[in-house]
Residue frames as a rotation matrix with the C-alpha (Angstrom) as fourth column:
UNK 1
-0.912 -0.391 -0.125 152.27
0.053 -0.414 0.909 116.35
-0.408 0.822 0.398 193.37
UNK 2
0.025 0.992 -0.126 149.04
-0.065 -0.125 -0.990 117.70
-0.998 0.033 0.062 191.96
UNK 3
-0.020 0.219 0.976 147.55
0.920 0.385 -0.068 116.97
-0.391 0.897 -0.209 188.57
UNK 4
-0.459 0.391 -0.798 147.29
-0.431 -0.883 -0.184 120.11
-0.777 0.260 0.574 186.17
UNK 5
-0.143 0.693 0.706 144.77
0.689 0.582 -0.432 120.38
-0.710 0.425 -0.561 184.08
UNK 6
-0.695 -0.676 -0.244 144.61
0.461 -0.680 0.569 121.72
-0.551 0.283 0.785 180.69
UNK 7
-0.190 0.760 -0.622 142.32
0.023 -0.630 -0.776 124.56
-0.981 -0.162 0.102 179.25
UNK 8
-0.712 -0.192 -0.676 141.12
-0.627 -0.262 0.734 124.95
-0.318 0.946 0.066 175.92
UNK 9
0.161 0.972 -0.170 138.94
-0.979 0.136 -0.151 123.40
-0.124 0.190 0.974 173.35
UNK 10
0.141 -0.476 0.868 138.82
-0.162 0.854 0.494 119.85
-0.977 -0.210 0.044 173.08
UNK 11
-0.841 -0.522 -0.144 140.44
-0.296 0.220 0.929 117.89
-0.453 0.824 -0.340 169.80
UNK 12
-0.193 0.828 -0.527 137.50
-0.882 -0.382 -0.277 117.68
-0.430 0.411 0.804 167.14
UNK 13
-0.092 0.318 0.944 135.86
-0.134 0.935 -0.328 114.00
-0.987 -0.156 -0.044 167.25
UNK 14
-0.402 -0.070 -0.913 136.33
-0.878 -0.254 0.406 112.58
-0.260 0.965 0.040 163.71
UNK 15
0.623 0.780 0.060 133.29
-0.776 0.626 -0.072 110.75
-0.094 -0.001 0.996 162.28
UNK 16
-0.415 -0.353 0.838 133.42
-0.302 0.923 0.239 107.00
-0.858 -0.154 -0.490 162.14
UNK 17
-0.992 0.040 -0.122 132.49
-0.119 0.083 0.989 105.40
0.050 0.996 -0.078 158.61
UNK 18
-0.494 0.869 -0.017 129.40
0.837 0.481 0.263 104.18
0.236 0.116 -0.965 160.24
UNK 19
0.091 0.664 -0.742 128.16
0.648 -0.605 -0.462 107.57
-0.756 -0.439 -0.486 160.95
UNK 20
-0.664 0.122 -0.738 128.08
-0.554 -0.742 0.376 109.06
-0.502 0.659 0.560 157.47
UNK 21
0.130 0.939 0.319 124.79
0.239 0.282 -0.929 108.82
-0.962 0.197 -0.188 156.16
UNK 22
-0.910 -0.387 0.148 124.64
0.220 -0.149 0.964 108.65
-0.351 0.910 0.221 152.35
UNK 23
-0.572 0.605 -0.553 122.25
-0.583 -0.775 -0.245 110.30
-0.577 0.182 0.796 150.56
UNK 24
-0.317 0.639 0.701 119.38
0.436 0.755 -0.490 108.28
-0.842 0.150 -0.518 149.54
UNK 25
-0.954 0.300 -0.013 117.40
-0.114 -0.321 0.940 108.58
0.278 0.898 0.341 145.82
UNK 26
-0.769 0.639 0.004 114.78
-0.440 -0.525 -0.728 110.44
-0.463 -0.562 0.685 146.32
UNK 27
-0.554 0.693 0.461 110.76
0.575 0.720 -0.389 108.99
-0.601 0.050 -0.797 145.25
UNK 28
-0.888 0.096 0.449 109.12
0.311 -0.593 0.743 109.88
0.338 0.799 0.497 142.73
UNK 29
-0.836 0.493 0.241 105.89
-0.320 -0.083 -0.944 111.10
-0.445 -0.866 0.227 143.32
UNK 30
0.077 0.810 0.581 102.60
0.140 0.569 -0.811 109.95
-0.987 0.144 -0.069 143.13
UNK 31
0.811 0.585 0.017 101.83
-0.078 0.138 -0.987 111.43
-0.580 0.799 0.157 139.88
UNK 32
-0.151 -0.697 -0.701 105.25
-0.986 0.052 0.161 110.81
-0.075 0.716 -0.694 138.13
UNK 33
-0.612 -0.131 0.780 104.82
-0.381 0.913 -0.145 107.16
-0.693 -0.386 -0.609 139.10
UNK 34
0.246 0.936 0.250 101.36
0.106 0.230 -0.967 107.25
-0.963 0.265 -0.043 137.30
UNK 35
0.773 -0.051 -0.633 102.80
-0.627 -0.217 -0.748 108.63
-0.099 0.975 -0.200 134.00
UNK 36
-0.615 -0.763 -0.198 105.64
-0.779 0.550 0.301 105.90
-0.120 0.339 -0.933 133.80
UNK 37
0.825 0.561 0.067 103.91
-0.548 0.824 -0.144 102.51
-0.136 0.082 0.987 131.88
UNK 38
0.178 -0.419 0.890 105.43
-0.257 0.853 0.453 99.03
-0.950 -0.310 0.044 131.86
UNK 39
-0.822 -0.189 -0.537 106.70
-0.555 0.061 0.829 98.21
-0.124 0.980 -0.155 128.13
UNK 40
-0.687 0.695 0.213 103.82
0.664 0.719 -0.207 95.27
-0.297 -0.001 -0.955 128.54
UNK 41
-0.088 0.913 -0.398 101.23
0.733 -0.211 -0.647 97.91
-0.675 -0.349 -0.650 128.92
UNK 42
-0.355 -0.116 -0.928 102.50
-0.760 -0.542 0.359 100.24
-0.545 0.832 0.105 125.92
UNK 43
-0.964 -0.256 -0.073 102.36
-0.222 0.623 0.750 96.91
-0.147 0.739 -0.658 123.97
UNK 44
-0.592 0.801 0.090 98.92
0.688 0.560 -0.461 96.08
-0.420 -0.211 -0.883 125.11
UNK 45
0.064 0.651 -0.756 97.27
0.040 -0.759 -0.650 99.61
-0.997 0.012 -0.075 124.36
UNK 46
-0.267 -0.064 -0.961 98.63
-0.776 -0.578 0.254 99.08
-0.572 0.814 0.105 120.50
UNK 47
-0.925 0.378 0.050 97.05
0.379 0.896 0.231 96.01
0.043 0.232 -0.972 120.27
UNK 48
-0.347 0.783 -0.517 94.28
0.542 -0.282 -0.791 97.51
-0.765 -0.555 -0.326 121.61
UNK 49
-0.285 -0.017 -0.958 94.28
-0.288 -0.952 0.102 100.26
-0.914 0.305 0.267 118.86
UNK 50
-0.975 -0.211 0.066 94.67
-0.088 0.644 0.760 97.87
-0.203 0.735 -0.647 116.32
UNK 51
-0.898 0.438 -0.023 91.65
0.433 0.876 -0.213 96.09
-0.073 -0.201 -0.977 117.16
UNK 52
0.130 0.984 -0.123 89.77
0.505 -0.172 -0.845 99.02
-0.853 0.048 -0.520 117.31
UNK 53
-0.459 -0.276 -0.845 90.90
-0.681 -0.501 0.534 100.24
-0.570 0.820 0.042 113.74
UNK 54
-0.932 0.193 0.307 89.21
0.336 0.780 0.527 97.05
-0.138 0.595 -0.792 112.22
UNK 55
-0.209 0.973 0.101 86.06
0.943 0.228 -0.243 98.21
-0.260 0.045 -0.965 111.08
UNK 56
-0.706 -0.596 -0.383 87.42
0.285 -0.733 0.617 101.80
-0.649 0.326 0.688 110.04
UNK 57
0.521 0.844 0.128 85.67
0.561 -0.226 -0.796 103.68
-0.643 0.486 -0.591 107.87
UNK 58
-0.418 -0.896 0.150 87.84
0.801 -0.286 0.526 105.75
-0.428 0.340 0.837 104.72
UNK 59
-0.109 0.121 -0.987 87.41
0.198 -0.970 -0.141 109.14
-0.974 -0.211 0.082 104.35
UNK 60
0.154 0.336 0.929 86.22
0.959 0.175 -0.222 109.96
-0.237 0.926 -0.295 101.23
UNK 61
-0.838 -0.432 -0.335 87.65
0.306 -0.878 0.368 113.70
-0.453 0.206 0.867 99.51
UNK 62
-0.946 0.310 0.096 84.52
-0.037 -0.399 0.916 113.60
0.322 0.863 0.389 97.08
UNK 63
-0.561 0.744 0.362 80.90
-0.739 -0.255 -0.623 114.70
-0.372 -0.617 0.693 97.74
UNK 64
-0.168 0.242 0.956 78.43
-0.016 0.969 -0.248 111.85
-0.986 -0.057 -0.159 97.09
UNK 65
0.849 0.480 -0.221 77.02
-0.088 -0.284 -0.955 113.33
-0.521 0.830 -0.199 93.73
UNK 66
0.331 -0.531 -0.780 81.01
-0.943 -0.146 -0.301 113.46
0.046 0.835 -0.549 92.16
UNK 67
-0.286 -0.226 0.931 81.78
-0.603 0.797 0.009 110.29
-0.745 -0.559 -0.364 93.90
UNK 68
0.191 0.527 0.829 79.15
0.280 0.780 -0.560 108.78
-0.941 0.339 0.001 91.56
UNK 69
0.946 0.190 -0.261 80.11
-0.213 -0.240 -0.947 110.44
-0.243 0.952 -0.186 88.68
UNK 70
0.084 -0.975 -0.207 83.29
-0.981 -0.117 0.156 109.46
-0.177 0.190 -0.966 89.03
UNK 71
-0.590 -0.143 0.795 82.49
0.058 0.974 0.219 105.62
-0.806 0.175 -0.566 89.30
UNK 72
0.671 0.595 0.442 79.88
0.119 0.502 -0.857 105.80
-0.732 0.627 0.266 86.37
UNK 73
0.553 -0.455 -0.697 83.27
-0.781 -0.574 -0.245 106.73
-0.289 0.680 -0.674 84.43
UNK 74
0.020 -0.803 0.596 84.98
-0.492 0.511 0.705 103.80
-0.870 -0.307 -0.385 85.68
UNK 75
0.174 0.425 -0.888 85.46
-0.913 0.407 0.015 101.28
0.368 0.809 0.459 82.79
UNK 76
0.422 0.215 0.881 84.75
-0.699 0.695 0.166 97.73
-0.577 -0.686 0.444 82.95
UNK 77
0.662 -0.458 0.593 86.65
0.535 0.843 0.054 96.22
-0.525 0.281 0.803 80.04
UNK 78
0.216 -0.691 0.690 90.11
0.827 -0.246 -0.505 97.13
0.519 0.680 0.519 78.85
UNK 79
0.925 -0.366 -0.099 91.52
-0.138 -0.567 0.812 98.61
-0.353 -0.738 -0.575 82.00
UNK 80
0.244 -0.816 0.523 94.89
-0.932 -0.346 -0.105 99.09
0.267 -0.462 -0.846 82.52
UNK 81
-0.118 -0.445 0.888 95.43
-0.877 0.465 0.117 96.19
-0.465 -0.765 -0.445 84.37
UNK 82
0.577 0.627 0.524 93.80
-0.105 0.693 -0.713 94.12
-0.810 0.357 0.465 81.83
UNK 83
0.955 -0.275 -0.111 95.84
-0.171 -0.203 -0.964 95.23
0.242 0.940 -0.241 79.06
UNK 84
0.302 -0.752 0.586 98.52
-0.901 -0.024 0.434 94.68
-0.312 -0.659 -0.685 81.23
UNK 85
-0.029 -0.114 0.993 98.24
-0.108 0.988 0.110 90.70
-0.994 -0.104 -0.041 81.74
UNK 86
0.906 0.401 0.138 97.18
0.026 0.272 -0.962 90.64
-0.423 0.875 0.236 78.07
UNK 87
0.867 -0.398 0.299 100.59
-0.494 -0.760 0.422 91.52
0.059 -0.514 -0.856 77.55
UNK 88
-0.243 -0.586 0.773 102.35
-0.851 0.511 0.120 89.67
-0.465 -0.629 -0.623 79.70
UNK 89
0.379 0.614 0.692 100.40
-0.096 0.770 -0.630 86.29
-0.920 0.173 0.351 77.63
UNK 90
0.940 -0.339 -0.037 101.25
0.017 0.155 -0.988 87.31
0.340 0.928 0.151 74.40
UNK 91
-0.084 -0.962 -0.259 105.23
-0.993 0.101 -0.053 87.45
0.078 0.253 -0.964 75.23
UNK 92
-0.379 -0.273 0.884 104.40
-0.460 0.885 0.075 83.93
-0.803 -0.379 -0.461 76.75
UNK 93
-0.828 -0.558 -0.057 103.34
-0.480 0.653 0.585 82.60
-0.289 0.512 -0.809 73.74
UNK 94
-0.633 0.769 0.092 99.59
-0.010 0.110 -0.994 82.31
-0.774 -0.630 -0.062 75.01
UNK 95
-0.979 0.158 0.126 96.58
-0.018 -0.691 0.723 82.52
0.201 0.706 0.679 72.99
UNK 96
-0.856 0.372 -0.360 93.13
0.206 -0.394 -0.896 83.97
-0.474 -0.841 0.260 74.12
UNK 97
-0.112 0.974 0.197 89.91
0.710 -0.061 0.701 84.91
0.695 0.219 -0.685 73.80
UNK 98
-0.945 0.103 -0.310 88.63
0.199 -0.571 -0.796 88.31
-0.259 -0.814 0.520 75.74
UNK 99
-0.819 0.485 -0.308 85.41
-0.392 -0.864 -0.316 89.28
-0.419 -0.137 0.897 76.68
UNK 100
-0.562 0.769 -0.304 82.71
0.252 0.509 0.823 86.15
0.788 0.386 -0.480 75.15
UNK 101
-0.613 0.754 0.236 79.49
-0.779 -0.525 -0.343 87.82
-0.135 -0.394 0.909 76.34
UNK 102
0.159 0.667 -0.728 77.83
-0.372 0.723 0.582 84.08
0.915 0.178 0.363 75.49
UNK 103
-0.257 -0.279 -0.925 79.41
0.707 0.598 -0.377 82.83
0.658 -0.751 0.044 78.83
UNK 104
0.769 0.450 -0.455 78.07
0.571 -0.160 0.806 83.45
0.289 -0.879 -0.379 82.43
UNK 105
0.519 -0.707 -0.481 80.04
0.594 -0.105 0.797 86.54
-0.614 -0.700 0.365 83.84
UNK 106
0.972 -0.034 0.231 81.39
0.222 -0.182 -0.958 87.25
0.075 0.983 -0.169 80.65
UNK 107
0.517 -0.811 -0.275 85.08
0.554 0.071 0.829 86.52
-0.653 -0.581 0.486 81.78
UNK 108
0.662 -0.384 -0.644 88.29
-0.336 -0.920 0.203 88.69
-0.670 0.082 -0.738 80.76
UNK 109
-0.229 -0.972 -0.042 90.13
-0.957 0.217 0.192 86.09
-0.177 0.084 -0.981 79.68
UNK 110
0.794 0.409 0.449 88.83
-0.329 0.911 -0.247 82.57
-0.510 0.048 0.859 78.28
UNK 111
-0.593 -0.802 0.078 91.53
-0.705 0.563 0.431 79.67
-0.389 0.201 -0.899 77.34
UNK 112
0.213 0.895 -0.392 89.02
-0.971 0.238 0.015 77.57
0.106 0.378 0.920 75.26
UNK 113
-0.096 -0.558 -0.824 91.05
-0.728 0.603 -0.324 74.94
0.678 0.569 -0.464 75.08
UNK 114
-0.887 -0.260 -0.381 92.06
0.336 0.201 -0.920 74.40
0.316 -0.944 -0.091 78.83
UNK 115
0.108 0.917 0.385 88.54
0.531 -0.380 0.757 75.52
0.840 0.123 -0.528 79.17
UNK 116
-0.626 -0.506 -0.593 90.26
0.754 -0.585 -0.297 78.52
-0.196 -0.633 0.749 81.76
UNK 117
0.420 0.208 0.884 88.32
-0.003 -0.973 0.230 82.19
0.908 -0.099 -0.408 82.80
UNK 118
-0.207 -0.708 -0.675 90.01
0.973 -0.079 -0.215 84.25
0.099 -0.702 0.705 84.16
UNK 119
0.572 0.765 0.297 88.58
0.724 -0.641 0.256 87.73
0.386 0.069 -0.920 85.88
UNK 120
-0.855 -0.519 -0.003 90.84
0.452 -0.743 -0.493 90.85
0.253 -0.422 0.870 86.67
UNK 121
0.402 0.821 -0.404 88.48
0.907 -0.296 0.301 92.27
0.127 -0.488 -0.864 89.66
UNK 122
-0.143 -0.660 0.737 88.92
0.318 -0.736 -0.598 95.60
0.937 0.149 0.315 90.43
UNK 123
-0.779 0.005 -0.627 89.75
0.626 -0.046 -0.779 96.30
-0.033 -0.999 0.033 94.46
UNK 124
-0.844 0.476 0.245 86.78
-0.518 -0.610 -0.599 98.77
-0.136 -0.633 0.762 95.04
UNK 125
-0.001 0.941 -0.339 83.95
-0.854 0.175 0.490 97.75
0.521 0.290 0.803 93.04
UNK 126
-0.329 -0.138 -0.934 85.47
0.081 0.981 -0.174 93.70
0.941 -0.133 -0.312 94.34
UNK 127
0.980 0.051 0.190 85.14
-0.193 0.060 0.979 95.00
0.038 -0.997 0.069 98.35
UNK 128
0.276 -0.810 -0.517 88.89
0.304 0.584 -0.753 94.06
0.912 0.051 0.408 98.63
UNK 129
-0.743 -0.663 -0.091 89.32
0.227 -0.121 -0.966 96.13
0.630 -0.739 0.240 101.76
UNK 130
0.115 0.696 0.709 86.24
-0.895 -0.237 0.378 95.83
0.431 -0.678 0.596 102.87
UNK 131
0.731 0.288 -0.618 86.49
-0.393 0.919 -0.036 92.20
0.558 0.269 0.785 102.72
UNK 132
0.148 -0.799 -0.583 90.04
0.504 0.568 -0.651 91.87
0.851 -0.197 0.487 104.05
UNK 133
-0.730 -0.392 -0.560 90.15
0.658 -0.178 -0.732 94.51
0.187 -0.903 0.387 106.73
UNK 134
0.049 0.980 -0.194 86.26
0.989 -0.075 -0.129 96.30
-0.141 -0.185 -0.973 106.99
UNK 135
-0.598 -0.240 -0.765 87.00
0.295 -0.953 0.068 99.11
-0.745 -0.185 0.640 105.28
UNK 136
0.267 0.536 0.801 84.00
0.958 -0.241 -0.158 101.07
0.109 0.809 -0.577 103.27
UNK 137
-0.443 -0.175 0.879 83.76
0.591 -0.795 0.139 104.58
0.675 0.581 0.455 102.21
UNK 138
-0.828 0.322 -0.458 82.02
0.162 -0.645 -0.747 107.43
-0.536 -0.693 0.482 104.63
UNK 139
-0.565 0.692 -0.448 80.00
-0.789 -0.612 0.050 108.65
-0.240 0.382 0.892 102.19
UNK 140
0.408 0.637 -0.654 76.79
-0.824 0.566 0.037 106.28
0.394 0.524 0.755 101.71
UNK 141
-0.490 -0.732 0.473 78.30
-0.867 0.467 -0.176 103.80
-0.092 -0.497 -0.863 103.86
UNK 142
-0.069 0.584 0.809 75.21
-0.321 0.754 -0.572 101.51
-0.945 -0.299 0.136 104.19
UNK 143
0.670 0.576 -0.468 75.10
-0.494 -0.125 -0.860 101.68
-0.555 0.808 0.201 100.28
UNK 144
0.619 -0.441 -0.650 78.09
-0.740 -0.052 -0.670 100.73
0.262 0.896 -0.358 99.60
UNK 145
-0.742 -0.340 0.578 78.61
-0.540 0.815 -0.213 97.53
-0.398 -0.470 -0.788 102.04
UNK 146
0.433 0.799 0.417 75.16
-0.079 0.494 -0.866 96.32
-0.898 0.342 0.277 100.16
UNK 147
0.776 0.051 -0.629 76.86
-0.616 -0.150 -0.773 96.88
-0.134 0.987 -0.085 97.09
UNK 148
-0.264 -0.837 0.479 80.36
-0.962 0.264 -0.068 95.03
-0.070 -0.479 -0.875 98.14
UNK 149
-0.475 0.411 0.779 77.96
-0.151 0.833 -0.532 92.09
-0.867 -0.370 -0.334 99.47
UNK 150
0.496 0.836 -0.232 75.92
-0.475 0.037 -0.879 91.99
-0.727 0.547 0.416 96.41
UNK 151
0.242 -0.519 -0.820 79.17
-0.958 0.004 -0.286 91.88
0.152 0.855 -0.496 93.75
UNK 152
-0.685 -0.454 0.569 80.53
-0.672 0.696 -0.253 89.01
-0.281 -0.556 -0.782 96.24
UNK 153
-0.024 0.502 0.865 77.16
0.062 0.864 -0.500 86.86
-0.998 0.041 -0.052 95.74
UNK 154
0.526 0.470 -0.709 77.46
-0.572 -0.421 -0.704 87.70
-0.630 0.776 0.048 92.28
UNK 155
0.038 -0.906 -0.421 80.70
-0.998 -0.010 -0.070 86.49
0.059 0.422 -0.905 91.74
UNK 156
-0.567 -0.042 0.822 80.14
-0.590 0.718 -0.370 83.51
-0.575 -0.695 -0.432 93.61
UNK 157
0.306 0.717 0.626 76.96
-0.008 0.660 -0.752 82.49
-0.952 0.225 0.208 91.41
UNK 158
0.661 -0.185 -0.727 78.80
-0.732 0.057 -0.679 83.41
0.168 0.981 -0.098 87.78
UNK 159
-0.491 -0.815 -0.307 81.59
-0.855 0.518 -0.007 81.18
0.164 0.259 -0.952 89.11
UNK 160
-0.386 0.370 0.845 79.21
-0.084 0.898 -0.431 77.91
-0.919 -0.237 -0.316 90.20
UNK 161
0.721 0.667 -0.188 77.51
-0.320 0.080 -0.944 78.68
-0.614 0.741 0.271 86.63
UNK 162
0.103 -0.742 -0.663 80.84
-0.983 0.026 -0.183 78.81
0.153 0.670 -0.726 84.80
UNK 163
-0.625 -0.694 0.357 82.09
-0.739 0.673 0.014 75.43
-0.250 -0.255 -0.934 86.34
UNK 164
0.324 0.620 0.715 78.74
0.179 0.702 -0.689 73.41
-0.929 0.351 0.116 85.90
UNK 165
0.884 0.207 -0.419 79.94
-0.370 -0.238 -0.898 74.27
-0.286 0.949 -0.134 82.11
UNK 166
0.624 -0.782 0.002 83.03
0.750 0.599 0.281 72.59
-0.221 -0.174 0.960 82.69
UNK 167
0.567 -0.801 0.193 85.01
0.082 -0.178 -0.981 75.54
0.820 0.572 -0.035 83.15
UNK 168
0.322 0.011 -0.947 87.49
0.925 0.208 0.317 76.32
0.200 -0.978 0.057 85.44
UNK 169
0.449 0.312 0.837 88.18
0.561 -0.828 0.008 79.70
0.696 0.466 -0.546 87.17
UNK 170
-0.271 -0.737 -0.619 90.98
0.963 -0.204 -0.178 82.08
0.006 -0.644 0.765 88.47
UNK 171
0.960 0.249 0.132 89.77
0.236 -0.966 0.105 85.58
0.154 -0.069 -0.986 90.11
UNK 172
-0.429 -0.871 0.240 93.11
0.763 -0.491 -0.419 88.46
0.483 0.004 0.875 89.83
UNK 173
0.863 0.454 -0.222 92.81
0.462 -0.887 -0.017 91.70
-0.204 -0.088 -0.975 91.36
UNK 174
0.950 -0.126 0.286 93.70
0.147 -0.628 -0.764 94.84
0.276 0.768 -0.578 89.51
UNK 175
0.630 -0.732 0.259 96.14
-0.773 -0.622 0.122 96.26
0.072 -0.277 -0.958 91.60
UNK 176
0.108 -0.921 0.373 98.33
-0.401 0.303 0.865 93.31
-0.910 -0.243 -0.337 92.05
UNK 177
0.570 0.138 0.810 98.08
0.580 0.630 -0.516 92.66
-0.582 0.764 0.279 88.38
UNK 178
0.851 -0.135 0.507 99.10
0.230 -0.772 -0.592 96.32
0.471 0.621 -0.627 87.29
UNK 179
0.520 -0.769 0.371 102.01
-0.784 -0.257 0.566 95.89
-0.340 -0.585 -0.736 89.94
UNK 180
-0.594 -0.703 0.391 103.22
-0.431 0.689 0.583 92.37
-0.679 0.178 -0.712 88.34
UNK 181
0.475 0.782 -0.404 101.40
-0.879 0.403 -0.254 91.47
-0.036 0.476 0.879 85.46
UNK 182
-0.028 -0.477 -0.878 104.15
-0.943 0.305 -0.136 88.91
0.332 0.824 -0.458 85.30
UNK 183
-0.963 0.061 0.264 103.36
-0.199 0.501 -0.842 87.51
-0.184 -0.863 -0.471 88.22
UNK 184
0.015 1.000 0.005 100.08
-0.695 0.014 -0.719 87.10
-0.719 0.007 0.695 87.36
UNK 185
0.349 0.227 -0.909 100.55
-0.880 0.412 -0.235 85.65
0.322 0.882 0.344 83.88
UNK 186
-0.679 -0.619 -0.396 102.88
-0.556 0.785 -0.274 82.85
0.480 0.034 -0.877 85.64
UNK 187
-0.779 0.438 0.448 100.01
-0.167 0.544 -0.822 81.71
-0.604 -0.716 -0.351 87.93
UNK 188
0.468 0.834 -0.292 97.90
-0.736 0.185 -0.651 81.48
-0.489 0.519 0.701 84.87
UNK 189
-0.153 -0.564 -0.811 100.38
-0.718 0.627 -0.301 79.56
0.679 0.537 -0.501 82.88
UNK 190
-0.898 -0.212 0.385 100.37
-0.421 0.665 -0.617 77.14
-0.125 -0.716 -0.687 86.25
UNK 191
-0.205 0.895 0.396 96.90
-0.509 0.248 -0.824 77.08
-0.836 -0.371 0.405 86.25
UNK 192
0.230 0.178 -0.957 96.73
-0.970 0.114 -0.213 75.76
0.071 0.977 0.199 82.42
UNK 193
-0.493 -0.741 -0.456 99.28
-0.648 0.663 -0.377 73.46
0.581 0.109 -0.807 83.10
UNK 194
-0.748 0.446 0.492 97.22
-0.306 0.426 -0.852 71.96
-0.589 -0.788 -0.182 86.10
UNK 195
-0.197 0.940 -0.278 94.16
-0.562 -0.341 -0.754 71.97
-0.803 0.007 0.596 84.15
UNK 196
0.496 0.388 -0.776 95.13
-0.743 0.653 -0.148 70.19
0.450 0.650 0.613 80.79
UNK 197
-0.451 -0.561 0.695 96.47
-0.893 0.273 -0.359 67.79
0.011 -0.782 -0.624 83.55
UNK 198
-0.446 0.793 0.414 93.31
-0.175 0.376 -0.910 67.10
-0.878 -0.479 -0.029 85.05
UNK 199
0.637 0.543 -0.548 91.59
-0.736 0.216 -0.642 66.79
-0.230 0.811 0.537 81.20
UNK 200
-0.294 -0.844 -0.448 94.33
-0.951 0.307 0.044 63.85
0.100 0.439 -0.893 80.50
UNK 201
-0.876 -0.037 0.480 93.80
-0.420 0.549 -0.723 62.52
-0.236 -0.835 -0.496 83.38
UNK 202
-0.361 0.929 -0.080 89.87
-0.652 -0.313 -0.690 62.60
-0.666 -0.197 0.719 82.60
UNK 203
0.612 0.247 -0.751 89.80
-0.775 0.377 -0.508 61.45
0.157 0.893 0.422 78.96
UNK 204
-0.576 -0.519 -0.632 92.46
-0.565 0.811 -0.152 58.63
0.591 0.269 -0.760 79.68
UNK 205
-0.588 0.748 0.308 89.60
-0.406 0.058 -0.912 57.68
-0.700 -0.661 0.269 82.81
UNK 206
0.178 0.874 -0.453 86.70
-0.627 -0.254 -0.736 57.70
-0.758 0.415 0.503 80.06
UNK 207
-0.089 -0.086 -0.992 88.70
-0.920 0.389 0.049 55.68
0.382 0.917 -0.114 77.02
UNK 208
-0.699 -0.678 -0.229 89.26
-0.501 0.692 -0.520 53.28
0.511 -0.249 -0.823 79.86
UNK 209
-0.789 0.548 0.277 86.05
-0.498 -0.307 -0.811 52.92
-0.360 -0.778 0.515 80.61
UNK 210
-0.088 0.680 -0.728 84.21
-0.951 -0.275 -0.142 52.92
-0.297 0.680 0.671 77.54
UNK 211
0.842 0.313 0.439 82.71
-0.060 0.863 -0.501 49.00
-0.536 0.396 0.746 76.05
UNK 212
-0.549 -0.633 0.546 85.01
0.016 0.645 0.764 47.46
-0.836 0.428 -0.344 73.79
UNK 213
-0.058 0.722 -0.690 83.63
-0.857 -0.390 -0.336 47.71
-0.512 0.572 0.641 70.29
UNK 214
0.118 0.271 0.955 82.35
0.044 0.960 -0.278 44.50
-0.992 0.075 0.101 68.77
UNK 215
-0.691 -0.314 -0.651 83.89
-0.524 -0.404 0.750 44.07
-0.498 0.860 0.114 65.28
UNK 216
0.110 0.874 -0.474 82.19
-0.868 -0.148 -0.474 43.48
-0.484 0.463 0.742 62.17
């Protein structure tokens, strides 16, 4: 008996699991790779920025010539900000003295009693942002970090003069005076309060000191 054999195509070989290839995610390339940064390295470059923003320099709008005519307008007693705190004192009850041109500095504010001056600086003429974060003007730059540095040793020597006179002394600046004078007046009121403290303290020192008088 003989074998038959049958014609045709054969039955169609169905893949095994291990022969389907899945489809891999493709690489970026070189230069996408280069333009993705690490959150570190974002963080670092605005540090970076920072750092170099310190020493800045603020655009000035005005040419040097109105510039100056605009500060020889400024005024120097009975700003705004001054009239402000003044203010704020009288509701508290305060009473003052403004402007004694006999005293080193010639302070805004004199408590005679509490022997207190008190100066409301104003932030440009004071350096306040030069001082706190190196910022000067463009225009006249060198002129006006000499001028900054100059007001600074100025201040410095009316206040060592004031105190050798037994007073004592609390610098404000404008802007955060004309934004809270009340805030301001309370840190004078502290200061008073501190001050005829220390003068109790002093004169009860001194009675306790003093000889004994020998009666008659």
């Amino acid at each position: 008996m003989g074998f038959q054999c049958r014609t045709g195509t054969a039955p169609e070989r169905q893949p095994r699991r291990l022969d389907i290839v899945t489809a891999r995610r493709p690489r970026p390339s070189t230069t996408a790779r280069k333009s993705v940064r690490h959150p570190n390295e974002v963080k670092s470059s605005r540090s970076s920025a920072r750092r170099s923003s310190v020493g800045a320099t603020t655009k000035d709008m005005f040419t040097v010539e109105v510039r100056s005519a605009i500060m020889r307008a400024v005024r120097t007693r009975g700003t705004d900000p001054e009239e402000r705190l003044a203010a704020a004192l009288t509701a508290l009850g305060l009473s003052f003295k403004r402007h004694d041109q006999k005293l080193p500095g010639t302070p805004d504010f004199l408590f005679v009693r509490q022997r207190l001056a008190v100066f409301v600086d104003g932030d440009f003429w004071h350096g306040r942002t030069w001082f706190a974060r190196g910022e000067a003007p463009v225009g006249n730059r060198a002129f006006w970090i000499r001028k900054f540095e100059s007001n600074r040793r100025r201040d410095r020597r009316v206040d060592r003069a004031l105190r050798q006179l037994g007073w004592a002394v609390v610098h404000l600046w404008g802007t955060d005076v004309r934004r809270a004078p009340d805030r301001a007046a309370a840190r004078i009121v502290r200061r008073l309060e501190l001050t005829e403290h220390r003068g109790r303290n002093r004169a009860a020192t001194i009675i306790k000191r003093s000889p004994n008088r020998t009666p008659r």
